[in-house]
KELO-413040 format. One line per 4 residues: number of its first residue (from 1); their letters; for each residue y, z, x of C-alpha. Coordinates in nm, 4 decimals. Layout:
NUM = a = Y Z X; ... .
//
This chain:
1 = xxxx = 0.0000 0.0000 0.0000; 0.3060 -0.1210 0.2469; 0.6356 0.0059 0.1544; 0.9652 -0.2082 0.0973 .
5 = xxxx = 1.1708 -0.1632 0.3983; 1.4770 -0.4064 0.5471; 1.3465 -0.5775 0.9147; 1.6327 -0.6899 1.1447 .
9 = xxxx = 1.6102 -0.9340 1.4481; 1.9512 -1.0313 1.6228; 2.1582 -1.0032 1.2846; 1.9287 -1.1672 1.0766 .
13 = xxxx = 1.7340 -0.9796 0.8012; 1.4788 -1.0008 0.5237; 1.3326 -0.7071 0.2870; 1.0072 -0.7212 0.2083 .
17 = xxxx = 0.6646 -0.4933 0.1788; 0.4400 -0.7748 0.3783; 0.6054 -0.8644 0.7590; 0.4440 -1.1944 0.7408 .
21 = xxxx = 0.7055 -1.3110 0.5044; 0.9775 -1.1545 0.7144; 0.8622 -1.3740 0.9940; 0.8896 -1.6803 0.7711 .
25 = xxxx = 1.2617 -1.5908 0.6139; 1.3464 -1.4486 1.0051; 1.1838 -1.7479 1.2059; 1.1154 -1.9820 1.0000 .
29 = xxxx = 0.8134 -2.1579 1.1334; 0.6860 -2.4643 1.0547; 0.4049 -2.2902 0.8865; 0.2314 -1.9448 0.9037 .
33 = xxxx = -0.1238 -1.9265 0.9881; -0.2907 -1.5896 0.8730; -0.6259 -1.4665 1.0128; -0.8114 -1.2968 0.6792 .
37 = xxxx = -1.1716 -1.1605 0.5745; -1.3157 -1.1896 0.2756; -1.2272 -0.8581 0.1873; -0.8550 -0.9467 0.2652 .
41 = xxxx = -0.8961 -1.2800 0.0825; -0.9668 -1.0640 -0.2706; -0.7250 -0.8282 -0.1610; -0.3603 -0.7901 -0.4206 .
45 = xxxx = -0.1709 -0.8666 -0.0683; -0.2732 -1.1542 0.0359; -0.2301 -1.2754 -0.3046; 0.1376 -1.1479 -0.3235 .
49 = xxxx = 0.1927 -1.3260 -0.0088; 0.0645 -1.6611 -0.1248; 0.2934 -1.6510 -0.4174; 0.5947 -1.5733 -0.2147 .
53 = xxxx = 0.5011 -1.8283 0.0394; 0.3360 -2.1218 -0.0884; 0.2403 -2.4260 0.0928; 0.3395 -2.2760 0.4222 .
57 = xxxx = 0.0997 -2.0329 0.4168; -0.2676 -2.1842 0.6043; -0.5323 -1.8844 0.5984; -0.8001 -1.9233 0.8308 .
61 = xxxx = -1.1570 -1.7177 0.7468; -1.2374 -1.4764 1.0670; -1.5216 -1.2214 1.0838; -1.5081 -0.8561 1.0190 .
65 = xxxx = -1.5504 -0.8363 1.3759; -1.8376 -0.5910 1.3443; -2.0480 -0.7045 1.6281; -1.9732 -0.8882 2.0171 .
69 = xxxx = -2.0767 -1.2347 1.8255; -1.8577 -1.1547 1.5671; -1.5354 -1.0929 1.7723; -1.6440 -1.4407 2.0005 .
73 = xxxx = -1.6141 -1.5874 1.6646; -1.2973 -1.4203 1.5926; -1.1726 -1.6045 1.9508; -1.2872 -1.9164 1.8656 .
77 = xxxx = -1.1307 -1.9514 1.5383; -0.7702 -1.8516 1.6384; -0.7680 -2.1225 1.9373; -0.8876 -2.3727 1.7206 .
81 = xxxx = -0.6070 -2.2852 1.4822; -0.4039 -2.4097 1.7639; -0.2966 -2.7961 1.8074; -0.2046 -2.8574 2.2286 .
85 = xxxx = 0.1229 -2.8013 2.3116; 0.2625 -2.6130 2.0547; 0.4873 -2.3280 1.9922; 0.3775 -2.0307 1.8851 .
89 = xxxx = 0.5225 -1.6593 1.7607; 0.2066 -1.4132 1.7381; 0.2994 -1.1347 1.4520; 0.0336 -0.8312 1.5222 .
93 = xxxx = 0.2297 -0.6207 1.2157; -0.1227 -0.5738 0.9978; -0.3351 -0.6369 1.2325; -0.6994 -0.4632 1.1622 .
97 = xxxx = -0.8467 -0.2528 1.4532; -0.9441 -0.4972 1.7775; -0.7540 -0.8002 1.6379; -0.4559 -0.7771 1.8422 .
101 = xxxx = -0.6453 -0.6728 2.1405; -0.8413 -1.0613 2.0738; -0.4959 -1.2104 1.9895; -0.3279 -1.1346 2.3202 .
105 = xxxx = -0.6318 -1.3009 2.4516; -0.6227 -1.6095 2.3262; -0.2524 -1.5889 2.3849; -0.3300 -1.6177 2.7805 .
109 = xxxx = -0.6381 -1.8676 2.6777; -0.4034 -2.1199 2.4930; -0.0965 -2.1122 2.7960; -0.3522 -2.1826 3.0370 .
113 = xxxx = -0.5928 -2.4266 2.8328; -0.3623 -2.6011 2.5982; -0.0348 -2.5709 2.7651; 0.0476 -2.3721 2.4451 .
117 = xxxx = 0.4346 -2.1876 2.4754; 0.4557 -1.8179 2.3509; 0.7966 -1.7609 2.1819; 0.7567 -1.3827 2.0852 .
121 = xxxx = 0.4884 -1.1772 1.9854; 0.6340 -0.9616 1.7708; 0.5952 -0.5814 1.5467; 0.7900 -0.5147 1.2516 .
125 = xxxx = 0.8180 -0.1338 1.3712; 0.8173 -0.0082 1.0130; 0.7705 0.3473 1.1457; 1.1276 0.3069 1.3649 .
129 = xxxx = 1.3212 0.2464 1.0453; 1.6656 0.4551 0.9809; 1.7759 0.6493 0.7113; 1.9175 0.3069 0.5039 .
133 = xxxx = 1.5054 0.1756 0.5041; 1.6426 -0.0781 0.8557; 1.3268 -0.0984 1.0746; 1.3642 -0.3040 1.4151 .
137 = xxxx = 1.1161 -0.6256 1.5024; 0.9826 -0.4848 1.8496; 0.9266 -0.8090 2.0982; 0.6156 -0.7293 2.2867 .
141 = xxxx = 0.6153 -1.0586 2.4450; 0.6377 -0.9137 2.8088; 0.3060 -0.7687 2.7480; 0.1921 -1.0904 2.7739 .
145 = xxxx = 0.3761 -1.2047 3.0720; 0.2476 -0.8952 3.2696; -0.0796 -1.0902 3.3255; 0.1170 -1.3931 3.4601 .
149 = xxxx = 0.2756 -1.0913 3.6978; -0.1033 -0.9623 3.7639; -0.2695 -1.3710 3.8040; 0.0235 -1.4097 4.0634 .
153 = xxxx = -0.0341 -1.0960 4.2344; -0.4321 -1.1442 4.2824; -0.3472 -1.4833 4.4017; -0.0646 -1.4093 4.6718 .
157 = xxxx = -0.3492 -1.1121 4.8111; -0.6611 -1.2957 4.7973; -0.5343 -1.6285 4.9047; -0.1706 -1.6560 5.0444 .
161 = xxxx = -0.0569 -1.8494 4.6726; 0.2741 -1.7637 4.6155; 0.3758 -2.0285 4.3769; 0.2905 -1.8184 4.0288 .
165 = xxxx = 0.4953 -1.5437 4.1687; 0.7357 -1.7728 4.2790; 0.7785 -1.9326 3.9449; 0.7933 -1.6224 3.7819 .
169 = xxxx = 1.0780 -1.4731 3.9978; 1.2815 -1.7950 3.9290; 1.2353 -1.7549 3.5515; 1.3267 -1.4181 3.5890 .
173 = xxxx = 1.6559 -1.5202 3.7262; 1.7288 -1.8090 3.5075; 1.6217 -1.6034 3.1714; 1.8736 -1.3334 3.2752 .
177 = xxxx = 2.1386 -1.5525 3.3252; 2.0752 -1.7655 3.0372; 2.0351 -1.3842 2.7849; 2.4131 -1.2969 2.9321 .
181 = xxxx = 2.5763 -1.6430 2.8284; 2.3930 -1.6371 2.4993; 2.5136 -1.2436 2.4518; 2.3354 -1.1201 2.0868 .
185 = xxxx = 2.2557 -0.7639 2.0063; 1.8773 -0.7329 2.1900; 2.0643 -0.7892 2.5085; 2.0118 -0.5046 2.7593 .
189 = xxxx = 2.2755 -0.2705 2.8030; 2.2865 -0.3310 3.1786; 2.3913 -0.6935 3.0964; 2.6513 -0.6590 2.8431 .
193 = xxxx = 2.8989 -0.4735 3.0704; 2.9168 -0.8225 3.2952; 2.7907 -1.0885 3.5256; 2.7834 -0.8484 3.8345 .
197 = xxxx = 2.4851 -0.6538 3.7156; 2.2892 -1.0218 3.7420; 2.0000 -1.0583 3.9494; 2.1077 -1.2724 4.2636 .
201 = xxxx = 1.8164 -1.2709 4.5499; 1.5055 -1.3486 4.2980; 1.5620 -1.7019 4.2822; 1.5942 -1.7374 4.6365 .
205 = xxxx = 1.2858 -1.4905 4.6846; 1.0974 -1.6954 4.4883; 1.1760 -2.0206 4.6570; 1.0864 -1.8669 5.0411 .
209 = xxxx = 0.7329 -1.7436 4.8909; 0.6390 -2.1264 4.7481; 0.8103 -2.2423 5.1011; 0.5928 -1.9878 5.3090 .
213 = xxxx = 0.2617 -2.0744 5.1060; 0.3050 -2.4251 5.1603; 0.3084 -2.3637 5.5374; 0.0287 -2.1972 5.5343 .
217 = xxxx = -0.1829 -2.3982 5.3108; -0.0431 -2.7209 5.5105; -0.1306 -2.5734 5.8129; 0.1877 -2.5720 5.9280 .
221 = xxxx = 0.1580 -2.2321 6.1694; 0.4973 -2.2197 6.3314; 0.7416 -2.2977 6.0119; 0.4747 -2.0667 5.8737 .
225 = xxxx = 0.5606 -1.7487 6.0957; 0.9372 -1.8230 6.0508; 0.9353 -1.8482 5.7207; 0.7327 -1.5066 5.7171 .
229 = xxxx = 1.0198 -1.3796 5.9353; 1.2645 -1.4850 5.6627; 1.0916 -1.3355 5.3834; 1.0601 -0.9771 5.5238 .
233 = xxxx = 1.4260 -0.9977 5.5417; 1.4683 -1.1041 5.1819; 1.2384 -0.8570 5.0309; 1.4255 -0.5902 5.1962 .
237 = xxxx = 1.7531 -0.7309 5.0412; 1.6321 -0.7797 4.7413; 1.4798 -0.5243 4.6580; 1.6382 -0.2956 4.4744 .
241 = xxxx = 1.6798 -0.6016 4.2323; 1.2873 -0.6566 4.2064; 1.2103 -0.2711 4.0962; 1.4956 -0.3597 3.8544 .
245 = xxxx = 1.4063 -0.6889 3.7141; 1.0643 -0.7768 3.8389; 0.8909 -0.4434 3.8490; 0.5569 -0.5682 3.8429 .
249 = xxxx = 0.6105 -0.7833 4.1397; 0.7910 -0.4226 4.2923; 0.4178 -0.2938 4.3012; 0.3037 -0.5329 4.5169 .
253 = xxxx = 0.6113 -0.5313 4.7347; 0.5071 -0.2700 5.0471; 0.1641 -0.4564 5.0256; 0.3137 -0.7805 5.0707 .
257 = xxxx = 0.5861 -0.6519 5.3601; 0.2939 -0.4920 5.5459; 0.1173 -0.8042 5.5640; 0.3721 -1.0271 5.6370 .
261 = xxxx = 0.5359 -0.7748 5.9244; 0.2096 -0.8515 6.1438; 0.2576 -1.2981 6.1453; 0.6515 -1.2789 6.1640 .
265 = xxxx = 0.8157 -1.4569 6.4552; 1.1521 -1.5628 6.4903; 1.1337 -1.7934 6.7551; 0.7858 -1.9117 6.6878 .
269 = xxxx = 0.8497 -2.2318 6.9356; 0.8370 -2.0162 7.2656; 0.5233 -1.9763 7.3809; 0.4357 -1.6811 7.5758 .
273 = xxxx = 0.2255 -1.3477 7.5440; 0.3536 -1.2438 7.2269; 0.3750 -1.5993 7.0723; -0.0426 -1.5823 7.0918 .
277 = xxxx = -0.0347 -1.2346 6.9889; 0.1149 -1.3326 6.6434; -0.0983 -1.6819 6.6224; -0.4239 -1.4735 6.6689 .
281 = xxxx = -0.2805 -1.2358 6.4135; -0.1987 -1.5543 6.2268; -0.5643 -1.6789 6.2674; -0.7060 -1.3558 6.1410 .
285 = xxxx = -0.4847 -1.3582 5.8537; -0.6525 -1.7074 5.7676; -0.9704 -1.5839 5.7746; -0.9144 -1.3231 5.5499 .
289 = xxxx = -0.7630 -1.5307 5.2436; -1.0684 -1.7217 5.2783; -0.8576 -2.0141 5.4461; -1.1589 -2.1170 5.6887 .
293 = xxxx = -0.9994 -2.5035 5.8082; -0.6571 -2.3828 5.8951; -0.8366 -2.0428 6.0740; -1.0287 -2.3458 6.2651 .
297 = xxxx = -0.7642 -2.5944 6.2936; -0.5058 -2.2469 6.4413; -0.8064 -2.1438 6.6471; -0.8545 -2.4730 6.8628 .
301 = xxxx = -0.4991 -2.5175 6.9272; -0.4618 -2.1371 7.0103; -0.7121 -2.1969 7.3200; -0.5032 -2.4540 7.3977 .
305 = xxxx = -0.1758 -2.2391 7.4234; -0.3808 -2.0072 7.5689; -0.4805 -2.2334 7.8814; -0.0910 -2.3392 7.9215 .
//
């Protein structure tokens, strides 16, 4: 039995007992794809909300989810829902017990598989409403991006990629930037005071950590150990602004430094004593990413160096 209550998202408003309507009157999607059971299909609800919202409502028959098959079903049925390419909001508001738990998964399933875009996932927070029956829309949709964070993390450690994180430290940047000229009320309060609270070193960040991966996975040892050099100094600058804007890249940050301090060289075209110090350190740090022909390729020419 949902209660009438007034949801809000960046001035606009509807009132309603069932969210899914406030999405449509809020959003206004193309149409509005809602996951039921049978149970839910006889239920006084999802009747109510097929009165009040016609042809754009598409149900699609799930599963109780009462078993592991079940749920795979569950899975199955919401990616097929989904046509490549498209753009989707994800409203968890009534979901039943695991189902947004399976939802964020296929979430991360479509992006990757279908090149499907997330716009929000969103909560009307019925619970958070004021005294005048207002209750806030809660955007969760950085939930979702934390596993971009945690795929770009894994592969920077395990094998010297830094383009996800790089890519997501640009958007970072560019979203900021782009939230401050738009203004609206779900801007953060550090932003509204003015432009000097902007993040300014994650774009470049971002761009030395492609820049350095390339290196490496060119094979490219000597720009590689400079460009190492430069990033240890840009971490350290920026990064009060990553625990700030990019915390889950912050988490990662000592862990990255550490590795990086033992390969940087400035002046990574004099060869001497410790030149061959930081190639075999180089070498080793090949090996362990699981980069076997540049360890090789590095290893061969290191003998040479060696001999000179």
């Amino acid at each position: 039995p949902y209660q009438k209550v007034t949801y809000t998202w960046q001035g606009r408003e509807c009132t309603t007992d069932l969210f899914p309507e406030a999405v449509v009157r809020i959003f206004e999607p193309e149409r509005l794809i809602v996951l039921v059971t049978e149970e839910v299909k006889q239920h006084e609800n999802f009747r109510a909300l097929q009165e009040r919202l016609s042809d754009k409502l598409q149900p699609i028959d799930i599963p109780s989810g009462r078993s592991v098959e079940e749920l795979w079903a569950v899975f199955e049925r919401c990616a097929e829902a989904i046509p490549e390419g498209a753009e989707i909001l994800l409203d968890i508001t009534h979901a039943f017990r695991s189902l947004p738990l399976i939802v964020f998964a296929v979430a991360a399933y479509l992006r990757r598989t279908k090149r499907v875009t997330i716009r929000h996932i969103v909560y009307g927070a019925y619970e958070a409403r004021d005294e005048r029956a207002r209750a806030p829309i809660f955007d969760l949709t950085s939930l979702l991006d934390l596993l971009d964070w945690l795929s770009g993390a894994e592969a920077l450690l395990k094998r010297a990629d830094g383009m996800l994180l790089a890519e997501r430290l640009r958007e970072v940047q560019n979203r900021l930037h782009r939230l401050r000229r738009q203004g609206g009320e779900n801007l953060p309060e550090e932003l509204k005071s003015g432009g000097e609270n902007l993040p300014g070193e994650l774009k470049s960040l971002g761009n030395l950590l492609e820049e350095f991966s390339l290196d490496l996975w060119l094979n490219r040892p000597r720009e590689g150990m400079q460009k190492a050099h430069k990033l240890v100094k840009t971490l350290n600058e920026a990064q009060s602004e990553v625990h700030k804007w990019a915390k889950p890249f912050g988490v990662i940050l000592g862990q990255i430094r550490q590795e990086l301090e033992l390969i940087t060289y400035e002046t990574p075209d004099v060869l001497n004593k410790e030149s061959l110090i930081k190639q075999e350190a180089l070498i080793s740090y090949y090996l362990k990413k699981g980069l076997i022909i540049q360890a090789v390729t590095l290893a061969r020419e290191w003998v040479v160096n060696w001999v000179m």
